[in-house]
C-alpha positions as MATLAB code, in Angstrom:
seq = 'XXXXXXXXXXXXXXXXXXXXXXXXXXXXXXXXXXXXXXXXXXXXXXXXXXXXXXXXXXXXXXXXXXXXXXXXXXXXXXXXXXXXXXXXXXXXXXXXXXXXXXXXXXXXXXXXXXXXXXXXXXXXXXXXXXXXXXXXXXXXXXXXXXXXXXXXXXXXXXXXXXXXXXXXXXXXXXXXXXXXXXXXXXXXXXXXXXXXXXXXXXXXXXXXXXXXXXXXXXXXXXXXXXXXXXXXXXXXXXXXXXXXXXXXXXXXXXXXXXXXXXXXXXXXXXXXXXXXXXXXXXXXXXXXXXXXXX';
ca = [
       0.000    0.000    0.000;
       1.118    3.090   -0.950;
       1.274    6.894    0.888;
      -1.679    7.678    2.675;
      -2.838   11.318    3.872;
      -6.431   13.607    4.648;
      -7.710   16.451    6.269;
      -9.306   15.427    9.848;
     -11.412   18.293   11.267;
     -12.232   18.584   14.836;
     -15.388   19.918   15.715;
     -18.032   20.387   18.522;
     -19.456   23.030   21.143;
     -17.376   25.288   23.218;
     -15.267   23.770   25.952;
     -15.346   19.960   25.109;
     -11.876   19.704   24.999;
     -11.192   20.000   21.446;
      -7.722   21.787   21.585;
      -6.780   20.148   24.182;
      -7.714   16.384   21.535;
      -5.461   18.579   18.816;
      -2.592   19.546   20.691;
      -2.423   15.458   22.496;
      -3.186   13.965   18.619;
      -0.423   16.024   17.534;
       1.995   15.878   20.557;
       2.851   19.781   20.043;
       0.888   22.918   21.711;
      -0.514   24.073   18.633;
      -4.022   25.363   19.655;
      -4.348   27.913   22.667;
      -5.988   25.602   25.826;
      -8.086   28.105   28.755;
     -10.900   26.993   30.667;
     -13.123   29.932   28.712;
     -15.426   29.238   25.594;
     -14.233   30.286   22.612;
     -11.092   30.209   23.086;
     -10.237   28.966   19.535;
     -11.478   31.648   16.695;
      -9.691   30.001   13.468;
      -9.029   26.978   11.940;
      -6.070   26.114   13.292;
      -3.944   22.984   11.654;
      -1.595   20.328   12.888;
       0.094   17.990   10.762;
       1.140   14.789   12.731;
       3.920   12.712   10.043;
       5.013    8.750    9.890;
       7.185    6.908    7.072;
       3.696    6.062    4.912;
       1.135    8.410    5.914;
       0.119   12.373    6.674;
      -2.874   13.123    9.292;
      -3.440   16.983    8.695;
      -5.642   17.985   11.684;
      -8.001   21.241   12.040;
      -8.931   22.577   14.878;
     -12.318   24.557   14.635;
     -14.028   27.379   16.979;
     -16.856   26.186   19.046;
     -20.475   25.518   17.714;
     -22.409   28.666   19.172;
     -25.420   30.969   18.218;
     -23.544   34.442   17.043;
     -24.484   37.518   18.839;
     -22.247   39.225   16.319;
     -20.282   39.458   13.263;
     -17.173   37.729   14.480;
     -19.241   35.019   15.884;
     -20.959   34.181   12.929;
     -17.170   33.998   10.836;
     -16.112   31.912   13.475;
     -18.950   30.175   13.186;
     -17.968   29.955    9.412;
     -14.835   28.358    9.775;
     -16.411   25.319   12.198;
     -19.031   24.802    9.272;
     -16.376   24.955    6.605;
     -14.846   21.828    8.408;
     -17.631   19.835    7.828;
     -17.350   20.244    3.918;
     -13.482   19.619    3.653;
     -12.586   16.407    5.452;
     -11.800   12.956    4.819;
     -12.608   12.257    8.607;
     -14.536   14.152   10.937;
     -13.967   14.284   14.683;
     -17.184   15.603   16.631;
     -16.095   15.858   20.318;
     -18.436   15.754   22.705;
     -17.610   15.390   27.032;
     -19.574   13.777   29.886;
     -20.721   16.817   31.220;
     -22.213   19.083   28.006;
     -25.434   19.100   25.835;
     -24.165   17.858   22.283;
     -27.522   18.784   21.264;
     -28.096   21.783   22.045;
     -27.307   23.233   18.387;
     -29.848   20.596   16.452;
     -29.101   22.475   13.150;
     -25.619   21.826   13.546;
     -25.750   18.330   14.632;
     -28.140   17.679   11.680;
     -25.171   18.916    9.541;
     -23.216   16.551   10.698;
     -25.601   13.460   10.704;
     -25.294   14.151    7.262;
     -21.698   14.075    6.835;
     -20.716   11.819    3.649;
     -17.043   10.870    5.187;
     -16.423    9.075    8.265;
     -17.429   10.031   11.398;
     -15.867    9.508   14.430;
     -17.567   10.999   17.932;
     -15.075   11.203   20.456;
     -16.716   11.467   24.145;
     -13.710   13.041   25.733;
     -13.104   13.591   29.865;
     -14.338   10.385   30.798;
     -11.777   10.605   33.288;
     -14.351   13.224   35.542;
     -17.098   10.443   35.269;
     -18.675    6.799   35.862;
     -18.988    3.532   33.267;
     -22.690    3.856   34.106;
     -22.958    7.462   32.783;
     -20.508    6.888   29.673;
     -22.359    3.758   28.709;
     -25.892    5.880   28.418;
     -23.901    8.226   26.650;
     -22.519    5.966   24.552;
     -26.066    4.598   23.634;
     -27.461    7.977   23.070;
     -24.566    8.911   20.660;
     -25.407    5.806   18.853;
     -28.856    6.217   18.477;
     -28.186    9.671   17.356;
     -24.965    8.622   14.810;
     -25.911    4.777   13.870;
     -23.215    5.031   11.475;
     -20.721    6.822   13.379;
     -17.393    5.032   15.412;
     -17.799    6.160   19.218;
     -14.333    6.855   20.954;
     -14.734    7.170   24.847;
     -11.347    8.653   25.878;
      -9.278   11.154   27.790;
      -7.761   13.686   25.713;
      -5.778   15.240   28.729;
      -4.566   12.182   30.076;
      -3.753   10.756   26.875;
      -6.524    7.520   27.170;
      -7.423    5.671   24.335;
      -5.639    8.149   21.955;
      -3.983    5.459   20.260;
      -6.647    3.534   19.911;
      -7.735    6.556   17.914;
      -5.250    7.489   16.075;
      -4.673    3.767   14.143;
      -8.450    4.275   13.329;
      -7.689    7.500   11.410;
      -5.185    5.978    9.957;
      -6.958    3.426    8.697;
      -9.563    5.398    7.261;
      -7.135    7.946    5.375;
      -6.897    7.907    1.780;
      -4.281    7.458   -0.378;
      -2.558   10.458   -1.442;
       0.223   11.946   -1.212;
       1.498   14.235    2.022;
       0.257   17.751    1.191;
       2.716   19.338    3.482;
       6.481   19.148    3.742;
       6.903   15.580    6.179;
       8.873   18.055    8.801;
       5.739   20.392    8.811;
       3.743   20.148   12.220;
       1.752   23.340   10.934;
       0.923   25.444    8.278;
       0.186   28.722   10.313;
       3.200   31.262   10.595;
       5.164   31.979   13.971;
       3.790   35.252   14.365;
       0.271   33.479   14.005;
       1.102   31.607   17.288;
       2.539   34.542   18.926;
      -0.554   36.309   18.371;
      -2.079   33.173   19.767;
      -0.168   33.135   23.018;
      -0.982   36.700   23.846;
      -4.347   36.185   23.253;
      -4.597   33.496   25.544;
      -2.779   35.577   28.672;
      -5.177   37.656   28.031;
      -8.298   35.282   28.488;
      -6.704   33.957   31.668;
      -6.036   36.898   32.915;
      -9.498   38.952   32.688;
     -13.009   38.152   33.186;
     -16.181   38.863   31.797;
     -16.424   40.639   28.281;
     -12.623   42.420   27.973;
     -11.003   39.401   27.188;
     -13.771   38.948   24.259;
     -13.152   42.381   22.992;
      -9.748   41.897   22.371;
      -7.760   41.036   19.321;
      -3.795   40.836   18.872;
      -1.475   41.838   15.808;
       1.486   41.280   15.458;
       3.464   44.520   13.636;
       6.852   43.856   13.818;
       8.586   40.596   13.299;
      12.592   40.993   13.851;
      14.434   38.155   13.818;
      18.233   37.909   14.556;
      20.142   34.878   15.173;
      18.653   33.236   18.722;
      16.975   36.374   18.846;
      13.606   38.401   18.110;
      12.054   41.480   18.604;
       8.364   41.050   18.379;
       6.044   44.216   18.574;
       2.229   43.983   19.155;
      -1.046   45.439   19.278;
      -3.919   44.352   21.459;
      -6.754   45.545   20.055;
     -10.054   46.804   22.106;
     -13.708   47.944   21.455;
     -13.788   50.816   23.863;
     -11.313   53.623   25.891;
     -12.606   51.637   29.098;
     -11.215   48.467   27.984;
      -7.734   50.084   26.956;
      -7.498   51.871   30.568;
      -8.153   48.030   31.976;
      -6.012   46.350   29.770;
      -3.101   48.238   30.769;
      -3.643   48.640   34.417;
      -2.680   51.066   37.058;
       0.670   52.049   36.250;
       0.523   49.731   33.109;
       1.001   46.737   35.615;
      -2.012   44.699   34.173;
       0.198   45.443   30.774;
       3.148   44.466   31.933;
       1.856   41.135   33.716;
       0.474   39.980   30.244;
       3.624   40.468   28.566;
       5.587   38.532   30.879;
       3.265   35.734   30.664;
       3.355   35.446   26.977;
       7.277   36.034   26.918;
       8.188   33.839   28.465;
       5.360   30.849   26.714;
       6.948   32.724   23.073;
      10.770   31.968   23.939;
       9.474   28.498   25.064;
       7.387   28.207   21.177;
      10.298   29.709   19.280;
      13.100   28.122   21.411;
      14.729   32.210   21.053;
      15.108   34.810   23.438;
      12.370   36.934   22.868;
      11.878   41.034   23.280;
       8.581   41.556   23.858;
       6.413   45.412   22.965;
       2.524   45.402   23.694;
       0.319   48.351   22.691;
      -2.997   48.687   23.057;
      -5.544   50.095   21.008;
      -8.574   50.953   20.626;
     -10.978   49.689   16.940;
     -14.175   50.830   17.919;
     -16.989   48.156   17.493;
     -14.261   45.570   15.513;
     -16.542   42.447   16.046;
     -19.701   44.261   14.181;
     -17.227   45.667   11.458;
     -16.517   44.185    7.898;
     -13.430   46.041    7.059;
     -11.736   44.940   10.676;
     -12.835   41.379   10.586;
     -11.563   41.464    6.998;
      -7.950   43.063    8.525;
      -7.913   40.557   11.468;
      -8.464   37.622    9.024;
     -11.939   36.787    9.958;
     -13.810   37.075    6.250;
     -11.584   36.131    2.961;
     -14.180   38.114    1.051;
];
């Protein structure tokens, strides 16, 4: 048998555990993990090699009902996945509704390529309550495979992964064989910062915020990264940046020192911050921030 390779998308509601299932399949931190919903915004890909075969792996935003224009392009992007694949990977937990988005779930019911449904954190419950879960998923998805596993303690994932495998066609790898990724570096940077920011706030700031990255200096083990964090309103700048700039300077510690870890570099870190009035609601930014390829 020859080379195999295929797109596997990973999708599913908010907080399921998907990037944490990406980031385990593909033994790298390539998706941003916090314990807030909607944490991912893009499709985010990692490529996972061996000697006869290429998995390339997507990881999609959560399934939600958009309040706004980013929402429904994120939105986009976790709909997209179910028209590009050669195997779909819809991630449910113990704990959520996986039906709480019936048009969505109806979408994938009538996925044409195979369908795996992957009932992750089974580690935080019982047998008993996996096994009605696991009848329930199967009465919902007769002709789906049903992977009980634990994506943070690595359970089952093998198990998994020779099934993909398995199922992949024949192809050629569509990637270099040394490529874990096809985003750039200053993709992840923006990535990292992102995510100190959604640990470190609460409520809607964190969700108001978007990160650029505007200067990209590299020079021998070391690079001089400057970026802009992006806010809706004056109020959300002043909080962003803190009393003094402390809250500022807390965030770009944070991500420093998670950047130098990514890029194995030293890293100089600049943060600005500022504000793009309504950005979410707004064509022309989402266009800017990558959000709409129209």
């Amino acid at each position: 048998m020859g080379h195999k390779a295929g797109f596997v998308n990973i999708i599913g509601n908010p907080n399921v555990g998907k990037s944490t299932l990406m980031n385990a399949l593909v033994g790298e931190r390539i998706s941003v993990i916090t314990s807030k919903a909607q944490t991912t915004r893009h499709r985010i890909t990692g490529i996972v090699n061996g000697d006869d075969f290429q998995i390339v792996y997507s990881d999609t935003p959560g399934v939600l009902e958009p309040n706004y224009k980013l929402q429904q392009a994120m939105l986009g992007f976790s709909s997209s996945a179910l028209v590009d694949a050669d195997v779909l990977l819809y991630v449910t937990d113990t704990v959520e509704d996986m039906f709480k988005h019936p048009d969505f779930v109806a979408k994938v019911q009538q996925a044409t390529v195979p369908l795996f449904v992957v009932i992750n954190k089974i580690d935080l419950s019982n047998s008993e309550k996996v096994d009605v879960l696991f009848d329930k998923i199967r009465q919902a998805f007769p002709k789906a495979e049903i992977f009980p596993l634990s994506a943070l303690h690595k359970f089952n994932l093998e198990i998994l992964l020779k099934r993909i495998v398995d199922l992949l066609p024949e192809s050629p790898p569509y990637f270099e064989k040394d490529s874990i990724t096809d985003r750039s570096e200053r993709f992840f940077v923006t990535e990292i910062i992102r995510g100190k920011i959604l640990e470190q706030y609460k409520k809607e700031v964190p969700y108001s915020t978007e990160v650029v990255v505007e200067s990209f200096k590299e020079n021998g083990d070391f690079v001089e990264i400057s970026a802009i964090i992006n806010v809706e309103r004056d109020s959300q700048k002043g909080i962003i940046i803190g009393h003094k700039g402390e809250a500022l300077k807390k965030i770009g510690i944070a991500a420093r020192k998670d950047i130098e870890q990514f890029l194995d570099k030293r890293i100089m870190l600049k943060l600005f911050v500022k504000v793009e009035k309504n950005w979410r609601n707004n064509d022309n930014s989402l266009k800017k921030f990558g959000y709409r390829g129209d």
